[in-house]
N, C-alpha and C positions, 0 to 999 in steps of 0.2 A: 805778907803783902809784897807785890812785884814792887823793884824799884829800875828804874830807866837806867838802859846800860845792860840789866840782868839777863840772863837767858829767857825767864821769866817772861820779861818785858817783850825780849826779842821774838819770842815765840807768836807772843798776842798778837804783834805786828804782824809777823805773818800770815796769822787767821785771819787778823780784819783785813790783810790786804785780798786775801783770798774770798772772804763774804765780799768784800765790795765790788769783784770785777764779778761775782758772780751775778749779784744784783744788777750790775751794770748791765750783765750780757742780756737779759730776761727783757731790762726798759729795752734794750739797742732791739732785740729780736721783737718787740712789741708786745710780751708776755704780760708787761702791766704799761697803758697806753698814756699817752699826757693826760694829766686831769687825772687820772687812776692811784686809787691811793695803796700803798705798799701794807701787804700784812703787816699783823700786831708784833711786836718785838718779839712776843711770846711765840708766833707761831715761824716767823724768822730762826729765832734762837735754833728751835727742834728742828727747822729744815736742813739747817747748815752745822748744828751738833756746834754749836757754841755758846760760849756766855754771854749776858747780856752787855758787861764791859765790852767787848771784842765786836760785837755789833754795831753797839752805840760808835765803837772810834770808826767804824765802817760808815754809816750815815755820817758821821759826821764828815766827812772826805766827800763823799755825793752833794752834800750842800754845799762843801767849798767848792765843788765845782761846778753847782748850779744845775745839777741834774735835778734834783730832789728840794722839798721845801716843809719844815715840820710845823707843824701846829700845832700850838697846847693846846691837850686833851681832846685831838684830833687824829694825830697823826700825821704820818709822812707821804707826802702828795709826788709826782712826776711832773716837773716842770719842764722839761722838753725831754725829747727822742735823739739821742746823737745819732748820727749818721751811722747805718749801716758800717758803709767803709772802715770804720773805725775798726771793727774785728779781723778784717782784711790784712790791715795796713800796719796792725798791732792785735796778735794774737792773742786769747787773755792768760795770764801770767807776767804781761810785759806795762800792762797799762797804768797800774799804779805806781810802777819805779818811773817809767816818763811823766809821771805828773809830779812826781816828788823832786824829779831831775830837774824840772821847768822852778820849784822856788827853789832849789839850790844858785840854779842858773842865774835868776833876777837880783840876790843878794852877790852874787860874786862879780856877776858883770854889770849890776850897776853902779856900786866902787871902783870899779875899772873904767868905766864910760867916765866918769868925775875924775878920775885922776888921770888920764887918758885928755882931755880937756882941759887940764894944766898941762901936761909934758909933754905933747904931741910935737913931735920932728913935722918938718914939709917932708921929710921922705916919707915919715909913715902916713903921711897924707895922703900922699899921691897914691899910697897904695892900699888904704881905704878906698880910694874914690874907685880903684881899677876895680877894685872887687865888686864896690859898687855897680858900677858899670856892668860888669859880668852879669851881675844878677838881674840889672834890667835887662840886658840882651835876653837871659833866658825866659822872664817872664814875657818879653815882645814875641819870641818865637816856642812857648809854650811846652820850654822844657823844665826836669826838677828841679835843677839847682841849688840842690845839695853842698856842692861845693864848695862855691860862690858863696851859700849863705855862711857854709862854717866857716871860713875862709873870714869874710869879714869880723865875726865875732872873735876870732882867735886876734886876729891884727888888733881888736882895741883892747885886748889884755896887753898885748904887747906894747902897744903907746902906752901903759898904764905906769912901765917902768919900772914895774916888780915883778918880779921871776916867780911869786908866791903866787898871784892872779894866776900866772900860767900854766904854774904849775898842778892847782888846783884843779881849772879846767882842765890840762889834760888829764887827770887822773881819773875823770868822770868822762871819756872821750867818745866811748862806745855807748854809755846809755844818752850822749847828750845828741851822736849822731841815731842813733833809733829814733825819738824825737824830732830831729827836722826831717826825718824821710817821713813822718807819719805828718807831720806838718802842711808839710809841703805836697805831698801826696793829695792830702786832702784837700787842700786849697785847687790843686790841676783838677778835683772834681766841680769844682765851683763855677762861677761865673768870674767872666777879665776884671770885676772891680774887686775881686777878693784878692785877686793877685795883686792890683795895682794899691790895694791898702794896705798890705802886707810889704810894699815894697816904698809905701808912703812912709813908714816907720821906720824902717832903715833909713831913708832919708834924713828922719829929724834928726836921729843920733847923727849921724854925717855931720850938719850941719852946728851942731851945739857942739859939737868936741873942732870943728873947723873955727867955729867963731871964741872957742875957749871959755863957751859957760859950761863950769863942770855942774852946776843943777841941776841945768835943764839938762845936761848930758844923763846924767843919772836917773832922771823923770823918764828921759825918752827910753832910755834902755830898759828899766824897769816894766814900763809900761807895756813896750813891745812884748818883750818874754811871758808877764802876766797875762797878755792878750791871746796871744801864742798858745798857750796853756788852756784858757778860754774855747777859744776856738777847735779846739780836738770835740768838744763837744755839744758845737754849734747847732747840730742837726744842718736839715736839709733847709 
């Protein structure tokens, strides 16, 4: 029996991440529609030459992300269509490491927002706020900003006052930037209130780490990032 950690282990991971973006691709391209219920596990298994462990931890990732919805002794249903763009913007092989990067992200940085919301300097204030600011300019004149958004997130590890936050985050630095380009990518496909709600949310953290509620500092970052994560999958 595999035990977590093992090669084993690590292997599975990588089939089920490899059945899931496959499945993924099939809903995104409309191969099975909303309301369309997914083959039997049985006939999954034999499509994709794996076991039924390696499967199941594949649907299971589809329901955390609210693609998918199972029913006992029904089966497993297609709860929305993501947006095409999604293969675009993240080619498949990349898609399940930015959703795994998204709850690595929401644990690391919203300890960081909380303690960040105790030890916050007026310098690193003011330069939260510029970042901020950046990021509105871009969403007003309808660029990525990219930047801008890592930029702010990196700055509230740094009020956070431990070099461990930072260090963390950087070390995740390139799947966390894949992630906000596919983010934000997506969001420039949307309508002004998807930007301006995405840019609502950086505001609240602003605000709770301005006013020194590390809670709410930590609700709102949390939240943002889990949203973030959400929304890769929103459909049209």
């Amino acid at each position: 029996m595999a035990i977590i950690g093992t090669p084993e282990a690590s292997g599975d991971r990588t089939l089920a991440d490899s059945v899931y973006e496959r499945v993924l691709a099939k809903i995104v391209n409309g191969e099975i529609p909303v309301g369309g219920k997914l083959p039997t596990e049985h006939e999954l298994c034999d499509e994709f030459g794996v076991s039924r462990p390696v499967l199941r931890q594949a649907l299971r990732q589809l329901r955390e992300d609210q693609v998918i919805v199972s029913r006992q002794g029904s089966g497993s249903y297609v709860t929305r269509k993501p947006d095409t763009a999604v293969l675009d913007f993240a080619p498949i092989g990349s898609i399940a490491d930015i959703q795994r990067t998204f709850e690595f992200r929401a644990a690391i940085e919203g300890e960081a927002a909380y303690l960040a919301a105790e030890r916050r300097t007026e310098k690193q204030l003011s330069q939260l706020q510029a970042a901020l600011d950046e990021l509105a300019r871009c969403v007003a004149e309808g660029e990525l900003g990219v930047d801008a958004d890592e930029t702010f997130h990196a700055l509230v590890c740094a009020a956070s006052d431990n070099h461990y936050f930072v260090a963390a985050r950087s070390s995740m630095q390139a799947n966390i930037l894949m992630g906000l380009n596919l983010t934000r990518n997506l969001s420039l496909t949307k309508s002004q209130e998807r930007l301006a709600l995405v840019q609502a949310e950086h505001d609240v953290i602003f605000s709770a780490i301005q006013e020194k509620k590390p809670d709410a500092a930590r609700t709102a970052m949390r939240r943002h990032i889990e949203n973030a994560r959400h929304r890769v999958f929103q459909g049209d």
